[in-house]
N, C-alpha and C positions, 0 to 999 in steps of 0.2 A: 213505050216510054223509054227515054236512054238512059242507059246507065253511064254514072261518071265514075271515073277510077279515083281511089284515094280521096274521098271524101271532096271532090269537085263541086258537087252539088250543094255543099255548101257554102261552097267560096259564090256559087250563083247566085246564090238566097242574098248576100249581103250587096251582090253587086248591082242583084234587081231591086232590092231596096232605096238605095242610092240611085239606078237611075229612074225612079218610079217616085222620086221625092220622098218615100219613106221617113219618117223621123223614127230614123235606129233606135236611140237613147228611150225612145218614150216604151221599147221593150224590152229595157235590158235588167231590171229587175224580177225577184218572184212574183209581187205584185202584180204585175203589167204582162210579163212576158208570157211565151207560148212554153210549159213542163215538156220535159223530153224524156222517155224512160233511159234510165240510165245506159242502160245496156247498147244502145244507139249510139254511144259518143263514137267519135270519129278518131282510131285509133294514135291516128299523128297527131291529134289536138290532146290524148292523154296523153302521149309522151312530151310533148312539151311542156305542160305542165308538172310532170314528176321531173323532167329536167331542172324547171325553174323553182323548183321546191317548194311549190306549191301544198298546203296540208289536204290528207286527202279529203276530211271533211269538207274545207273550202269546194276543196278540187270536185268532190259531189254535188254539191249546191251547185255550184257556176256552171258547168258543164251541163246539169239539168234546163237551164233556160237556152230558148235554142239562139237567139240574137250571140249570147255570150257563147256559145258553141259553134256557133259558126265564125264568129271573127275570131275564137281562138283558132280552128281549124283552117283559115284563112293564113296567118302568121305563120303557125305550124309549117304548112304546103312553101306558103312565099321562102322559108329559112330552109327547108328540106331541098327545093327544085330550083333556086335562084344561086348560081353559083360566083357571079361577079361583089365581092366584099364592100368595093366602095357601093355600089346602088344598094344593097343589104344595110352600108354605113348608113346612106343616106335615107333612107325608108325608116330604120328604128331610132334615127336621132327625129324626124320628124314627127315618129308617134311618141317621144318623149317629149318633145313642143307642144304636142296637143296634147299632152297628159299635164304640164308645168300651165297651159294656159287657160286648164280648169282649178287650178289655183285661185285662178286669181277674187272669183267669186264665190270662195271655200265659206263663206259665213251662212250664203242660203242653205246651203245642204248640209250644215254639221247636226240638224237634228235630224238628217236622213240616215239610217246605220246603212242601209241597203243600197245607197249610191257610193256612199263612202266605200263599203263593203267592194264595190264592183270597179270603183276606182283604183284600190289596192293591190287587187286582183290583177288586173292589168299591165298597173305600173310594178308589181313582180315580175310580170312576163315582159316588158322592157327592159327591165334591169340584166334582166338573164339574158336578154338575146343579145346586147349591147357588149355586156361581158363576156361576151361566145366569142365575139369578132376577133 
C-alpha cells in the first residue's frame, strides 16, 4: 500500500469521492458519517483548526467524522503547500460562495442542530483563512 506524506490520503478520500459521484454532504454529520479515533486526526488539519479558534470540544466532534477530516485536512494542505495569494484569494472566496449559497435555503435545516453545527464549523475556518491572506 502507499504511503502519502502529510495527510495526502485524505486529500484522495475527498477527491475519490467527487469523482466517483459521492454525495459528500450525505456524511458529514455524526449521524451519517464514518467515527474516526481521535488520535488519527491529521496533524495540519488540527492546527488549522486551533488556528482558526476553533473550541476544542467542536474541534473533537468534527475532526471525529472522517468526510469532515478530511476536507479540513484538504484546506489545511491547500493553505500550507499553495504559495501563490491570489489562487489562495480565489479558492477561499469561492468556499465562501458556496458557504453564503447555503443560506439561501437556511429554513429547511434550522431544526437540523448537526448541519447548522457543521455549517459553522466551516464557515470559522473560512473566515480564518480569508483573514490569514
Amino acid at each position: 500500500m502507499l504511503s502519502y506524506p502529510c495527510g495526502l490520503s485524505y486529500v484522495r478520500n475527498i477527491r475519490n469521492k467527487a469523482a466517483h459521484n459521492s454525495v459528500i454532504l450525505n456524511s458529514i454529520t455524526n449521524k451519517s458519517g464514518i467515527i474516526l479515533d481521535i488520535t488519527r486526526a491529521n496533524s495540519l488539519a488540527s492546527e488549522l483548526v486551533i488556528k482558526a479558534k476553533v473550541s476544542r470540544t467542536v474541534r473533537r466532534k468534527k475532526l471525529s467524522i472522517s468526510t469532515i477530516h478530511d476536507i479540513t485536512t484538504t484546506l489545511a494542505i491547500y493553505d500550507t503547500f499553495i504559495e501563490s495569494e491570489t489562487m489562495k484569494e480565489r479558492r477561499y472566496k469561492e468556499l465562501q460562495e458556496l458557504l453564503k449559497r447555503a443560506q439561501r435555503e437556511k429554513e429547511l435545516y434550522a431544526q437540523n442542530d448537526e448541519i447548522i453545527s457543521v455549517y459553522r464549523y466551516f464557515n470559522q475556518i473560512t473566515n480564518y483563512l480569508i483573514e490569514t491572506l
